[in-house]
Structures are given as structure tokens and as C-alpha cells.
C-alpha positions as a Python dict, from the first residue, in 0.01 Angstrom:
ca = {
    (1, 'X'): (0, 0, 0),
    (2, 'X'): (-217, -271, 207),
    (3, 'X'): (-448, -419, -36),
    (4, 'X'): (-730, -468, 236),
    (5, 'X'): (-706, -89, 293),
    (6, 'X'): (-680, -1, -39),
    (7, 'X'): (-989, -223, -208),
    (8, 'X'): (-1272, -79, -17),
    (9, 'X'): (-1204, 219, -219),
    (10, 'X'): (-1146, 63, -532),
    (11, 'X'): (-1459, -153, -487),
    (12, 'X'): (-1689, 149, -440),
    (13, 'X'): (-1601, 304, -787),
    (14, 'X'): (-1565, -29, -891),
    (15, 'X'): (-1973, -36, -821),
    (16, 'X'): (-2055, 258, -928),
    (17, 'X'): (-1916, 235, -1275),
    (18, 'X'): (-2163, -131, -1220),
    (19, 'X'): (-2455, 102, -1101),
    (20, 'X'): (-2370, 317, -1437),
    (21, 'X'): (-2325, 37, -1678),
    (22, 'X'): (-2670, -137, -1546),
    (23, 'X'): (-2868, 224, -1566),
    (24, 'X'): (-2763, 286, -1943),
    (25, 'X'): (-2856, -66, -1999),
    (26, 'X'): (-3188, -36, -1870),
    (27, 'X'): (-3247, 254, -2041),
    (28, 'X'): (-3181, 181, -2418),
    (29, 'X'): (-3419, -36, -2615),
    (30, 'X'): (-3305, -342, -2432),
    (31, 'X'): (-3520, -217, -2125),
    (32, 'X'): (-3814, -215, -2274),
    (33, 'X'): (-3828, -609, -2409),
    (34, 'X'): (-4025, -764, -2137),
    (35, 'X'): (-3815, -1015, -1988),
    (36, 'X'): (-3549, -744, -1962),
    (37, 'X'): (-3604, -576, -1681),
    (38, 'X'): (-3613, -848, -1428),
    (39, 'X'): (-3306, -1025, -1596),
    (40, 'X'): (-3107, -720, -1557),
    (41, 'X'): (-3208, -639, -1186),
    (42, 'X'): (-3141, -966, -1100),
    (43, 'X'): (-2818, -980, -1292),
    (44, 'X'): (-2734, -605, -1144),
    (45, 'X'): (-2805, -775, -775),
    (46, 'X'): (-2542, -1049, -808),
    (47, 'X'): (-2331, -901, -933),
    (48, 'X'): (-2270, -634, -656),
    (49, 'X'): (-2363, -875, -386),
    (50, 'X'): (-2025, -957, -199),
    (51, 'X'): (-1685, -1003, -370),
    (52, 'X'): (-1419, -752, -293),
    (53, 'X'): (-1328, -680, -665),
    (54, 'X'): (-1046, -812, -703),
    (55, 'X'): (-1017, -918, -1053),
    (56, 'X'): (-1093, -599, -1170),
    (57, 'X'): (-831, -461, -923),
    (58, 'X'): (-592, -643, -1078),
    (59, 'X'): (-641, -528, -1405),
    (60, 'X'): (-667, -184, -1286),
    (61, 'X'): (-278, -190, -1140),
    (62, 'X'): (-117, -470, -1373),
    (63, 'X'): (-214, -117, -1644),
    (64, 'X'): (-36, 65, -1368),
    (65, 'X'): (266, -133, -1354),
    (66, 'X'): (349, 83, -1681),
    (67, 'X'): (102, 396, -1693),
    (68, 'X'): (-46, 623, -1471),
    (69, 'X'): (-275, 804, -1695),
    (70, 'X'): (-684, 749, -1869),
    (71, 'X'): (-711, 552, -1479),
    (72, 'X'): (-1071, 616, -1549),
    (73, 'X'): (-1111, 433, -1861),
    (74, 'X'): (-918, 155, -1699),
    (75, 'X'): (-1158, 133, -1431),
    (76, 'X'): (-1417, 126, -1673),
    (77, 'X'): (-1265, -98, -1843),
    (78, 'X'): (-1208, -358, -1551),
    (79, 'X'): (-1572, -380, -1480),
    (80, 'X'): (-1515, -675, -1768),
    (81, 'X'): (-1316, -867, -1510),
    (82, 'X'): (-1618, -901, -1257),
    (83, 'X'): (-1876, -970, -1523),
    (84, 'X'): (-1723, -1258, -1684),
    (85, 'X'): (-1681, -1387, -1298),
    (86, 'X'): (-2068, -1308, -1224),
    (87, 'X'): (-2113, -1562, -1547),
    (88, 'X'): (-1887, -1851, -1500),
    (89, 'X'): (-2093, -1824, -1120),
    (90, 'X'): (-2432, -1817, -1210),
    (91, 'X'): (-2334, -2121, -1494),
    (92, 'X'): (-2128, -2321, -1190),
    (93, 'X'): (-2397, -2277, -982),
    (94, 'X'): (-2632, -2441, -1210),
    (95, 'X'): (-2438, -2756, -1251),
    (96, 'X'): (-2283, -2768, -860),
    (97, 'X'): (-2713, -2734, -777),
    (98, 'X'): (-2576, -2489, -545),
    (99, 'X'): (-2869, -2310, -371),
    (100, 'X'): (-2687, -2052, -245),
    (101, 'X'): (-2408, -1745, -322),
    (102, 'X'): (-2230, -1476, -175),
    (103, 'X'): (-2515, -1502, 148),
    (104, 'X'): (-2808, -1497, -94),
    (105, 'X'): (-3002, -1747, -332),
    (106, 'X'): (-2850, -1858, -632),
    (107, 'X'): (-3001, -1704, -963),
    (108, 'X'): (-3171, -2067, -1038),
    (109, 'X'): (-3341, -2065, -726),
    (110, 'X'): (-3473, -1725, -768),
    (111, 'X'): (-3626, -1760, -1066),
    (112, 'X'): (-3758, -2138, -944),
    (113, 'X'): (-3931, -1921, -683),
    (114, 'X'): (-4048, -1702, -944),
    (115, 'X'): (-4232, -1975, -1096),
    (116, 'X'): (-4353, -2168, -832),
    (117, 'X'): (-4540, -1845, -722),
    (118, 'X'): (-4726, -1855, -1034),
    (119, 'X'): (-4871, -2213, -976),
    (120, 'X'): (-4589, -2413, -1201),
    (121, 'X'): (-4501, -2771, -1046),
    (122, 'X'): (-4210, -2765, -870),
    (123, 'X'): (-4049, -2999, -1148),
    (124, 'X'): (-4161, -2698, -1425),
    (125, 'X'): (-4015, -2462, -1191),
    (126, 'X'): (-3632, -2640, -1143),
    (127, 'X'): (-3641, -2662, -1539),
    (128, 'X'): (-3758, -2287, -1540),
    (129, 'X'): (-3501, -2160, -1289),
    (130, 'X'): (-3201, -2343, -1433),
    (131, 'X'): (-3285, -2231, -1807),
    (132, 'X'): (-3350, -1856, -1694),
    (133, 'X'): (-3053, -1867, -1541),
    (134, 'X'): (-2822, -1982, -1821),
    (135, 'X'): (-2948, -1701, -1984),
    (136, 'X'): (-2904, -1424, -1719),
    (137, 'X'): (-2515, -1593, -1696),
    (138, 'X'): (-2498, -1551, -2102),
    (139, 'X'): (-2627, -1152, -2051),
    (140, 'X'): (-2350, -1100, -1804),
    (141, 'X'): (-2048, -1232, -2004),
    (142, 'X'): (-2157, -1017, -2287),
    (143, 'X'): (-2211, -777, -2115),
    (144, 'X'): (-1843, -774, -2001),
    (145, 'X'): (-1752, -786, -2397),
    (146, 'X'): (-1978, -476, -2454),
    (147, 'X'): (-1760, -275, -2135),
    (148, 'X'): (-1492, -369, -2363),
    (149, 'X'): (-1579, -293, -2684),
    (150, 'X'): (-1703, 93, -2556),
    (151, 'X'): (-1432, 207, -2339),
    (152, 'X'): (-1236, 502, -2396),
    (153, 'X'): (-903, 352, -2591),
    (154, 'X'): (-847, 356, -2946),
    (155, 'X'): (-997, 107, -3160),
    (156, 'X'): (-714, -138, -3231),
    (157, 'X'): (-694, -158, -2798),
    (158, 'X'): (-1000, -239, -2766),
    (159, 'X'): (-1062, -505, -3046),
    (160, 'X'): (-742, -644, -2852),
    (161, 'X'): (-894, -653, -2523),
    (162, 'X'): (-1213, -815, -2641),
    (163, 'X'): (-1023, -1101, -2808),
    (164, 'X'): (-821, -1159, -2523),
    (165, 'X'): (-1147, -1184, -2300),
    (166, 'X'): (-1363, -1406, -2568),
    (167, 'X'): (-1022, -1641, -2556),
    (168, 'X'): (-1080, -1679, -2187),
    (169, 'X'): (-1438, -1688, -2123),
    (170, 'X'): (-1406, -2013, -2405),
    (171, 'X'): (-1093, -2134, -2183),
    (172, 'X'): (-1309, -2125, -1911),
    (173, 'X'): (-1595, -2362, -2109),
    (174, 'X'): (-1332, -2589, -2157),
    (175, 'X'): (-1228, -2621, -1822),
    (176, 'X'): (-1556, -2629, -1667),
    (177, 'X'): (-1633, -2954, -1891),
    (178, 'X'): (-1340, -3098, -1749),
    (179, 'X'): (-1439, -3050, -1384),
    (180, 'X'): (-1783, -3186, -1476),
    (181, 'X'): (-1625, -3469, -1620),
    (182, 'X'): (-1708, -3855, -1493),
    (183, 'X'): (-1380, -3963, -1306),
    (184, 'X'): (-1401, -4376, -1238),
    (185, 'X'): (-1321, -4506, -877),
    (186, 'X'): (-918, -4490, -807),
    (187, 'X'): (-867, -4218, -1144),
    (188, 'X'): (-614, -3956, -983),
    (189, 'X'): (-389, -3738, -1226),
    (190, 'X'): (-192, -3465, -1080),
    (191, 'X'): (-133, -3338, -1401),
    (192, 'X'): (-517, -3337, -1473),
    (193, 'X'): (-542, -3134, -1171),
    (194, 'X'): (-324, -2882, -1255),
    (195, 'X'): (-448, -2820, -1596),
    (196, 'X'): (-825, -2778, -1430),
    (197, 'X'): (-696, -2538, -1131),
    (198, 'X'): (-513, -2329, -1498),
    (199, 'X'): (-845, -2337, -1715),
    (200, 'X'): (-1066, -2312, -1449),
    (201, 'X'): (-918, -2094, -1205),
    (202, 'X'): (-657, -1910, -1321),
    (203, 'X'): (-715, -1845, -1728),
    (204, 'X'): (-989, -1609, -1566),
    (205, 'X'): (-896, -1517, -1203),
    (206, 'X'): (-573, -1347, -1232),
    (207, 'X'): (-446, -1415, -1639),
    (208, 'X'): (-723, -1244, -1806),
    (209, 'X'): (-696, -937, -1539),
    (210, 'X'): (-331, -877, -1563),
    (211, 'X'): (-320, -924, -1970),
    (212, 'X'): (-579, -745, -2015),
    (213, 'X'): (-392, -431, -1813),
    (214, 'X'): (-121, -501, -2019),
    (215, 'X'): (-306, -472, -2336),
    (216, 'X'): (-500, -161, -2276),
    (217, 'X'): (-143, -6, -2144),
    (218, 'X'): (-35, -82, -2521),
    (219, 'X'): (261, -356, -2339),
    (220, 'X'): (171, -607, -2526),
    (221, 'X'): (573, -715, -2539),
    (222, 'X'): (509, -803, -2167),
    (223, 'X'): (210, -1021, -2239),
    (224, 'X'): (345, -1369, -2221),
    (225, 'X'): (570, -1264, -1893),
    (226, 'X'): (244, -1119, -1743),
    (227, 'X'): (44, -1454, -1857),
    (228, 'X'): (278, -1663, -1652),
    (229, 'X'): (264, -1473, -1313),
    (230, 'X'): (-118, -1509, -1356),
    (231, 'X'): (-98, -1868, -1400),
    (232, 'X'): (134, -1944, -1136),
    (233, 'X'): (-80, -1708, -881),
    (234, 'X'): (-393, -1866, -984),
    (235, 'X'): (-284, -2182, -994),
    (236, 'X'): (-126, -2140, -648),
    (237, 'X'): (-434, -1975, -524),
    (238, 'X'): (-632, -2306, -667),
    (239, 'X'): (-417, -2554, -475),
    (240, 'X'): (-447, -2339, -161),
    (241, 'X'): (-822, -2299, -150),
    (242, 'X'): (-828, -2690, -195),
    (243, 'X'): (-565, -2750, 141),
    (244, 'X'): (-798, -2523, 308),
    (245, 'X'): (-1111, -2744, 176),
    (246, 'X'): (-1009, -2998, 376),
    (247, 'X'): (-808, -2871, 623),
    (248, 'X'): (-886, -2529, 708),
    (249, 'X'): (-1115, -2347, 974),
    (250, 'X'): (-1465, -2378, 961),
    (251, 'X'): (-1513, -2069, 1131),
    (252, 'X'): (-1266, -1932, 983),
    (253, 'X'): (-1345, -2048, 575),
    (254, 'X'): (-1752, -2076, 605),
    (255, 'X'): (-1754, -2411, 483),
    (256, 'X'): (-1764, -2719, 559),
    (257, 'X'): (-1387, -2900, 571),
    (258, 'X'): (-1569, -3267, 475),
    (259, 'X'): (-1737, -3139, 182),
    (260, 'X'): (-1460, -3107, -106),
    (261, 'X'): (-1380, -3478, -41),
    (262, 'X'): (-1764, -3600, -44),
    (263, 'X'): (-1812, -3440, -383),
    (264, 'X'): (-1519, -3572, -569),
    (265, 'X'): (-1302, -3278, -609),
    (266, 'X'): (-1051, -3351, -869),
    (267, 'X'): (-711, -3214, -667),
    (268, 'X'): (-380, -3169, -688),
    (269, 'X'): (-385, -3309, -323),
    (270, 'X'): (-623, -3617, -407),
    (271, 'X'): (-366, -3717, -695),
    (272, 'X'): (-65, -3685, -491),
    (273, 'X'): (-275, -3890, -173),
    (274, 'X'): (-319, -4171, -420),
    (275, 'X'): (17, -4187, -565),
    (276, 'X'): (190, -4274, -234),
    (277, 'X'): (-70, -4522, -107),
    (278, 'X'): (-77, -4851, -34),
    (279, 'X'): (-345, -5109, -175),
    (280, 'X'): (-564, -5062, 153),
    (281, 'X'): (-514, -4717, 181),
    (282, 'X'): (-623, -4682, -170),
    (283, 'X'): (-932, -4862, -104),
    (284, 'X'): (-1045, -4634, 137),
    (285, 'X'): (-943, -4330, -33),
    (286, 'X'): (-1133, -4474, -374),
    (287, 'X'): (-1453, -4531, -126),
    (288, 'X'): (-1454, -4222, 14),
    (289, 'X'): (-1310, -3927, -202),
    (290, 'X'): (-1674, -3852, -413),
    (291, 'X'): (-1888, -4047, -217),
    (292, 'X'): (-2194, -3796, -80),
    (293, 'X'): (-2288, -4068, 196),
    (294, 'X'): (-1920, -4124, 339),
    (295, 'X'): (-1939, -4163, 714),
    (296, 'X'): (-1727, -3893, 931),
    (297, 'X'): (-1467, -4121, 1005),
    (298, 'X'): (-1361, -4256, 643),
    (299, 'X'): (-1369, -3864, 571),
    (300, 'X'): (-1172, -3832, 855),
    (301, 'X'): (-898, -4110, 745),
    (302, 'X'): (-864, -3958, 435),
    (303, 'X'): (-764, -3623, 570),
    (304, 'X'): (-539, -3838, 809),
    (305, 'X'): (-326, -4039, 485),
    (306, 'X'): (-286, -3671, 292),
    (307, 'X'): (-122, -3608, 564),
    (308, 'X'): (101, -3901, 644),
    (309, 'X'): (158, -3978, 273),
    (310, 'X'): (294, -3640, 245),
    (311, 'X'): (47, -3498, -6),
    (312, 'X'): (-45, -3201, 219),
    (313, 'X'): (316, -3139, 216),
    (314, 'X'): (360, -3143, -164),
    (315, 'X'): (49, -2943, -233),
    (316, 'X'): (205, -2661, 13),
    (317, 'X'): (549, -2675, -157),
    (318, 'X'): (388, -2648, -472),
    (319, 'X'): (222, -2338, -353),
    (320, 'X'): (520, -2191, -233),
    (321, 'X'): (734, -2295, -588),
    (322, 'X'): (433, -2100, -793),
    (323, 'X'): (440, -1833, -580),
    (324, 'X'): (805, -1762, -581),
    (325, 'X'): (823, -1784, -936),
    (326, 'X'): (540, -1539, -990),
    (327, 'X'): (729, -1284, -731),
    (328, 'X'): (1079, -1396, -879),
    (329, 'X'): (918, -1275, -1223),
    (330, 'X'): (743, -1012, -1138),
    (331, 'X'): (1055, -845, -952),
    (332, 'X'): (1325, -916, -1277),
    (333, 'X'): (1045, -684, -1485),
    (334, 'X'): (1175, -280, -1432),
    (335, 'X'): (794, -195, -1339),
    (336, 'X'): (647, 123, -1173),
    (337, 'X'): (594, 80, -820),
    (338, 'X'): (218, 159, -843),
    (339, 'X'): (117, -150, -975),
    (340, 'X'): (393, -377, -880),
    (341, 'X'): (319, -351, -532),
    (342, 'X'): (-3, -453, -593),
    (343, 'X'): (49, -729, -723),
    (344, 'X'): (321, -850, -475),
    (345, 'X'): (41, -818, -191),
    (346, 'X'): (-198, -1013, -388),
    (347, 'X'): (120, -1277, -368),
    (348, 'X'): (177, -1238, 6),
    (349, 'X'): (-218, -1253, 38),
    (350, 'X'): (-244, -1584, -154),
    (351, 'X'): (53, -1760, 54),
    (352, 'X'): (-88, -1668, 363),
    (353, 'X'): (-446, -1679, 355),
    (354, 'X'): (-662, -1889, 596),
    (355, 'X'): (-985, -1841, 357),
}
């Protein structure tokens, strides 16, 4: 199975059960409240616009590591996965003040727009856009509950599955307040990095998808072995997207590789930078690392001491140790070749991906 060949197929049902979900929605009582409609079309919009799915593809074949039947009330099922990402997006974009996502305008921005064109300051309109936003983020991570709590598995499955996803989404509040959180000049903790890259990243990216295929495949005994390949994977996949932050291809990536340090990002390879330093070096590393006016070349001696201090080498061999022990785990675990394969791609994937 190649997983690029395989998700294009996956993500079209994958949007259709969306385009089904958003229709039904529309159509019961909740459609006809009058701030509804626009909400939801906006909400339906995001959440189809780019992504390949993959969350919900893992929950779809984690169920298949032990099943192979009621696929369609997985699939429902998985839609949960993406919603609860299309949240913790619109909410991170609000606080990042990102103006764009996925090739189109933030939510925020399109309801500031909304309000400018009806004459509101453009002060009125930030507030307007960033509060109308919080609430279209809200919609979607219940929303993701509701797929849940309706799907076609027996009652005790489902009241599982929705605990397990109300324990992430407030994982993921908690880890969120930790990224926002004020970090003093020359504060580096690897450790704090790691536990962000977990709540942040991981709790929802690739823990909630594969426990959650677990639960609705009634495995619950393989929960906590199916909890620790997530975290490893997403914490891997964390500490790769940072290496490529700073030093991968622009055209390659899409974004800029001078931008992670200028905002601060609180790293696995910042910490380990830092630890290995001396006094000068730390100086410029404390000037530089979340400083939105650093000039190109302190930017550009940072990236130099990750490299000779060895951090870039650390934060790879960390990658490779999570990675390893996710496969290592995932391989001792007598699954069915249907969803174990999956899985291992997503592994391979992660190792070697340039964006």
C-alpha cells in the first residue's frame, strides 16, 4: 500500500461523509437561527480546504489493524479526527494573528472583512473577526463530539470514543497555553519542549486517531500500546517539522526557514542549541531566537551554532529513537496487515519527509 496513492481515495469519502454531515446540519433547526448559516458555510469551507486527511486515515486503519468489518461507520466515525483539527486551527490562528490557511484567509480575517463591509472601524472589525471566530472553532470541535456520539456502534463504544476525544481536545487547551506562554531571554528546557510537541502535537495528531480506532474496534487492551506509538510518531513528527523550520527548503516547505526562530519557537532544537553554548554564543542566541526584528545574519548565526553545537544532530537522533520505537512497537503487536501497513508508511513518511 503507498499511502500517497491510497489517501486521495480515502480523502474523497472522507469529504463526502463532511459534505453529508454539513447538509444534515444545515437542515435541522440549527439552520434556521440566523447566524447559522454563514457559520456553518464558513466552517464547511475550511474544513475541506486542503489537508490530505490524514488523521482521520489513521483512525480509519489503526480500527483495521484488528477488524475489517462496519468500515463505513468507521469512516464516519473518523470525520471526528479532522474536526477537532479544523478547531485547534481556527483557535491557533487567532492567537499566531495568522492571516492566512491552507491558501485561503483565516476565519478571523473573513469575518473582519465581513464587518468592515458593513461600515465597522477597522478596530470593531479585528474584535469582531477574532470573537466570531472562536465561536465557529467551538462549533467545529463539537461538532466532532456529535460525529461521535451518532455513529453506528453500540452505545457503550461510543460514550468511549467521545470521552477519549473530550480528554484530548482539553489536552490540547493545555498545551496550547503552554506554547502561548511568556518565556524570559536565555529560558530553554528540552524537557518543556517535549512535553509541548506531546500536548500540542501529538495528544491530537496521531494519539487520539489511533485510540480512538482502537476503541471503536472494542481493543481497548491495546490502548496504552497504541497511545505510545502515537506519541512517539507525533512527537517525532513535531521535532522534524521544527529541523525543517529552520533548515529546510523554501521551495520545497512554503515557508519561510527564518521565521520559527524570529517568533520564539519553544524547540527541542533551541533547548539543546543553548545547552552546549558558550557565554557569547548564548548572547546571540538569547538576542535573536524570538526577536521579530533580528537582522538576516544573527538569524543566520543561529542556524550556524545548532549546527556546530550539535543540536541539529540531537534533534535528528531523537527523531530517529521515536521513530524506531514506534515501528519496534508496532511490529511486536500480532496485527492484521491492513492497518499495520498503514501505519508503518505514515512512519517511513515522517522520517523522510522534506515538508
Amino acid at each position: 500500500m503507498a499511502i500517497f496513492s491510497s489517501l486521495p481515495s480515502f480523502q474523497e469519502q472522507c469529504n463526502l461523509i463532511c459534505d453529508q454531515l454539513f447538509l444534515r446540519v444545515n437542515s435541522n433547526d440549527l439552520g434556521t437561527i440566523t447566524s447559522a448559516p454563514l457559520m456553518l458555510d464558513i466552517l464547511h469551507e475550511f474544513t475541506l480546504r486542503g489537508g490530505k486527511r490524514i488523521r482521520p486515515a489513521l483512525c480509519y486503519y489503526a480500527y483495521q489493524c484488528f477488524r475489517a468489518d462496519r468500515l463505513d461507520a468507521v469512516l464516519q466515525a473518523s470525520l471526528a479526527c479532522e474536526l477537532l483539527e479544523t478547531s485547534l486551527l481556527i483557535h491557533d490562528d487567532i492567537m499566531d494573528e495568522a492571516s492566512t490557511r491552507r491558501g485561503g484567509m483565516t476565519v478571523h480575517r473573513i469575518y473582519e472583512q465581513v464587518a468592515l463591509g458593513k461600515g465597522l472601524s477597522f478596530g470593531q472589525a479585528r474584535r469582531y473577526g477574532e470573537s466570531m471566530a472562536m465561536l465557529v472553532g467551538t462549533v467545529a470541535s463539537q461538532l466532532g463530539l456529535q460525529v461521535l456520539q451518532e455513529c453506528n456502534f453500540p452505545v457503550e463504544v461510543r460514550d468511549q470514543a467521545a470521552q477519549l476525544y473530550r480528554e484530548v481536545l482539553i489536552d490540547e487547551q493545555y498545551g496550547q497555553a503552554m506554547d502561548m506562554q511568556p518565556r524570559q531571554a536565555g529560558e530553554y528546557n528540552g524537557a518543556y519542549a517535549l512535553e509541548l510537541a506531546r500536548n500540542k502535537t501529538a495528544r491530537y495528531t496521531t494519539e487520539l486517531p489511533l485510540m480512538l480506532g482502537c476503541t471503536l474496534a472494542e481493543r481497548r487492551d491495546m490502548l496504552p500500546a497504541f497511545q505510545e506509538i502515537g506519541r512517539d510518531i507525533g512527537i517525532a513528527f513535531q521535532i522534524k517539522d521544527d529541523i525543517l523550520g529552520v533548515f529546510g527548503r523554501e521551495e520545497v516547505t512554503g515557508k519561510s526557514v527564518s521565521d520559527d526562530i524570529r517568533e520564539g519557537k519553544k524547540t527541542l532544537l533551541v533547548s539543546c542549541t543553548w545547552e552546549d553554548l558558550s557565554p557569547a554564543d548564548r548572547a546571540v542566541l538569547a538576542r535573536t531566537v524570538g526577536n521579530a526584528n533580528a537582522s538576516d545574519e544573527d538569524v543566520a548565526e543561529v542556524r550556524k551554532l545548532m549546527r556546530v553545537s550539535g543540536a541539529l544532530a540531537k534533534a535528528e537522533a531523537e527523531v530517529v529513537r521515536l521513530l524506531n520505537a514506534a515501528r519496534a512497537q508496532l511490529d511486536s503487536l500480532g496485527l492484521r496487515s491492513e492497518g499495520r501497513e498503514f501505519i508503518r508508511e505514515i512512519i517511513d513518511f515522517v522520517r523522510t519527509r522534506e515538508y
